[in-house]
N, C-alpha and C positions, 0 to 999 in steps of 0.2 A: 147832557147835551141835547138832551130828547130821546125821542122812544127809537128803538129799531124794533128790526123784526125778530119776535119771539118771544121780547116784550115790551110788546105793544101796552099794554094795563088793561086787555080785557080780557076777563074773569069768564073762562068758559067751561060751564057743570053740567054733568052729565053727560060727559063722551067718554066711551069705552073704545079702547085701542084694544087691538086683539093681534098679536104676533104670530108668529110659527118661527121657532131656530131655522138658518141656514144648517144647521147638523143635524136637524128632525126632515128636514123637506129630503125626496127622491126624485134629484130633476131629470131623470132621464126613464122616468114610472109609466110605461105605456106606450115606451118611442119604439121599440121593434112591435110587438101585439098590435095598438094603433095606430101610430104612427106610420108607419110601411106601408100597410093596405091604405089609411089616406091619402099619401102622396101618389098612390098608383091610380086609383080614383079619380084624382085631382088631375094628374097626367090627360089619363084617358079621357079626362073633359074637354080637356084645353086643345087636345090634339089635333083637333080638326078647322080650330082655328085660329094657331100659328103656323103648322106645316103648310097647306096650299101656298100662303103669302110667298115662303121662302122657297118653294117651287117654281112658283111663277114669275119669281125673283130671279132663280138659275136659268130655268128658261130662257130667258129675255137676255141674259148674261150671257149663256153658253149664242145664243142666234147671233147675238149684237158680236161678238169673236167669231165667230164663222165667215159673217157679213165682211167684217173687218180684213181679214184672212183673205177673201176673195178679192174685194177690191185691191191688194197689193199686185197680185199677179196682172200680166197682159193679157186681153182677150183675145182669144183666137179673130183671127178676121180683122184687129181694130184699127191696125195698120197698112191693111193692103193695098189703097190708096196712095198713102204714102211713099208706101216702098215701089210701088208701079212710078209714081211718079219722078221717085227719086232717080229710076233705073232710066227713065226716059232722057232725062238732061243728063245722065252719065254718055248714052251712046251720042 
């Protein structure tokens, strides 16, 4: 039908493939010794510049809820007009 892939017909000499077993490899060879102090390194790099964002982030969150919160209440005073008024067309 024609060529696919793998045989294609070109003749290719001199390539050394070099394996290692999945049952000879230690995938997990250096994950507490190196590994642990890397990622705590790696931590401590980044740290200073993702935590501010997410501070400044709650900030702005926790104010914008305060704000919020305060507008619902009545302010003292915001009525007294009103209510003088109302009381005058009562008597």
């Amino acid at each position: 039908m024609g060529l696919h892939f793998g045989s294609l017909g070109v003749k290719v000499r001199g390539l050394v493939t070099v394996r290692l077993s999945p049952y000879e490899q230690k995938p997990f060879a250096g994950a507490v010794s190196k590994g642990f102090p890397n990622m705590i390194r790696r931590v401590q790099e980044e740290v200073l510049f993702v935590v501010p964002p997410f501070v400044i982030g709650y900030l702005i969150y926790a104010w914008g809820e305060a704000a919020y919160q305060n507008n619902l209440r009545k302010q003292d005073g915001s009525f007294e007009c009103a209510i003088a008024a109302a009381g005058k067309a009562e008597e």
